[in-house]
Each structure stands twice: as C-alpha cells, then as structure tokens.
N, C-alpha and C positions, 0 to 999 in steps of 0.2 A: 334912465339917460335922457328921456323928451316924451312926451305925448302932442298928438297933434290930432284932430278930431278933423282935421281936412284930409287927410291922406287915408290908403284904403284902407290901413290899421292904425290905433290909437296911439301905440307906442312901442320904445325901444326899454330892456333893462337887462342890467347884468346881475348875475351872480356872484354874489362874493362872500367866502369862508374865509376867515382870517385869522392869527392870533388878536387873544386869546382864544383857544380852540374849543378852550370849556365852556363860554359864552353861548356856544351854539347847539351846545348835547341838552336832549330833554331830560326835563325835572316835571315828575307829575303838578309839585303845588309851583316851582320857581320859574319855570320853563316850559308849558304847555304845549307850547308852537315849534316846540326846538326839533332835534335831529337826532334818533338812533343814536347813543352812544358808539356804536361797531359801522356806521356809516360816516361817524366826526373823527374817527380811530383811522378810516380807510383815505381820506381826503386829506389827513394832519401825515400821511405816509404815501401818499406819493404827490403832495404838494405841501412841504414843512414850508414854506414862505407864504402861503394863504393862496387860496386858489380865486380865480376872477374868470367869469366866462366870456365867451363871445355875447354878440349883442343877442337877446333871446327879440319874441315880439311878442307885447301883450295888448291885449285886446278888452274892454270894456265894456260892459252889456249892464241893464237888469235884471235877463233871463236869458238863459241861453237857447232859449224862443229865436230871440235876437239875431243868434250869432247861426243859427241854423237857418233863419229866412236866410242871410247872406249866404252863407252856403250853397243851399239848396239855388239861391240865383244866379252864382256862381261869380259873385263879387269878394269872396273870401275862399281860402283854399284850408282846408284843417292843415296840411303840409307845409304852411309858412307861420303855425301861429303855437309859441311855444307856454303862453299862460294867459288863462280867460280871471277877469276878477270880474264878479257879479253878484246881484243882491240875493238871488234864490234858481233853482235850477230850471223850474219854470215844469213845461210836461212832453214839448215835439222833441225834448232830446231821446226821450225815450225808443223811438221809431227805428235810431239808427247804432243811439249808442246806450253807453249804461256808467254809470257813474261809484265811484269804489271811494269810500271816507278813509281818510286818514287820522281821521279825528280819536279813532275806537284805537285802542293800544294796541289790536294784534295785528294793525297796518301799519303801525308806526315807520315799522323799518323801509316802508317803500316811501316816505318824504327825503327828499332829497336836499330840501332849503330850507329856514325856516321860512313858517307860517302859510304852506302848503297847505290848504285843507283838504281838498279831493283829488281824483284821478278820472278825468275824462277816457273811457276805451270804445275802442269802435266793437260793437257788437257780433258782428260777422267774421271778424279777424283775432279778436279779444288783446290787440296791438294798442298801446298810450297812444292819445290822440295829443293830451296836455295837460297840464297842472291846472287847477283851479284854485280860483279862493273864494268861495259863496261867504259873503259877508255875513249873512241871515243866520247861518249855520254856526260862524264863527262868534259871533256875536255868545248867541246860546251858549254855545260853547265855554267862552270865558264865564258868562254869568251864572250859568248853570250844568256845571259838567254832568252830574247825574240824567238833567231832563234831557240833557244833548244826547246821550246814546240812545232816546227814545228814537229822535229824530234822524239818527244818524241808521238805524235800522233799516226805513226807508227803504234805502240804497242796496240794501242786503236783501230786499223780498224782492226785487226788480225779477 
C-alpha cells in the first residue's frame, strides 16, 4: 500500500488471495513460494470472491539485528508489526526469539501468503511474533533448492 522510511514503521500492505485460486497453491518445480494446497481450499471456502486483508505493517531491515535494537529501545513494538523483509537473520534475534523456515516442505502448511519464507516466534511463549521474508534465504532458495535445506537446517538446531 505505501512505504515511508520517515514514520516509526516502513510500511503498510494487504493481503490478497484471489481468483484464480490455482495461482496461488504450491507447485514444487511451478510454484515454490505458493500456499498449501488445503490452506488455498480453506480461503477459496469461506471467501469464494478472493479474500483482501486489513492493512498488515511491514517493516524493512538487513538483519533483524536491526529491528531488535528498536525493540529492545523501545521505538518498535513486535505487537504492531505484521511482516519483517530482510536480507539475512543476523544473530541478537536469537536471545529472545527463534525462527521456524518455511521453506522445508513439512512447514509448508504453516505459509499463509505467498512467498512467506520464515516464521518469527517469541521463545519464551513459543507465540508468531510475524512473517518474514529473509531474501538471502530466498534467494538460495530459488537458485538452489537442494543447497537451501542445508541452510534452512539452521533454524532447526536453534
């Protein structure tokens, strides 16, 4: 919807599922990024006109280094920011939270949009903090699926 790098957060964006509904189910070689089959089944059945959310808030980093000084200084609230895109996950997120890929097929079913690639959780609650989209990750990802679940492990030994 808008980005604006002067305000406390970067930007505003919606969601939108729409016909055609097939467009957005994954395909391992056609559709990487797409969505659960049985979660594009569950959205096309109680929204047959396509669904659009509310305004979400996304927020813009390198590392989510970044987005934790703000945090921790309490210029950003995790409670107002519904998706982080950044280039790689960086290491102080570690302290508080822990990060779950979506990338590996037997998370698949927890993406809810496409081209979701992780799930930020608060560690001590084990509650979604937000979506992420580590480009670094995705990147590999597309260029190398095999070498990406190396890196996508990672996340798995936290």
């Amino acid at each position: 919807m808008s980005t604006n790098e002067r305000f406390t957060y970067d930007g505003l964006f919606h969601i939108v599922i729409e016909t055609p509904f097939e467009n957005h189910i994954y395909n391992v070689l056609e559709n990487p990024l797409g969505i659960a089959e049985d979660n594009v089944d569950n959205i096309k059945e109680r929204y047959p006109n396509g669904f659009y959310s509310a305004p979400k808030v996304l927020e813009y980093k390198f590392s989510l280094d970044g987005l934790i000084e703000d945090i921790e200084s309490g210029l950003k609230n995790t409670n107002d920011i519904n998706l982080v895109i950044a280039w790689e996950p960086g290491e102080e997120y570690r302290e508080n939270f822990y990060i779950m890929s979506m990338l590996v097929e037997e998370n698949l079913n927890l993406r809810q949009y496409h081209g979701a690639t992780h799930r930020l959780f608060d560690i001590n609650t084990n509650e979604i903090v937000c979506e992420l989209i580590l480009l670094k990750d995705l990147i590999e990802f597309l260029n190398d699926p095999q070498k990406s679940l190396t890196t996508q492990q990672q996340y798995e030994e936290q």
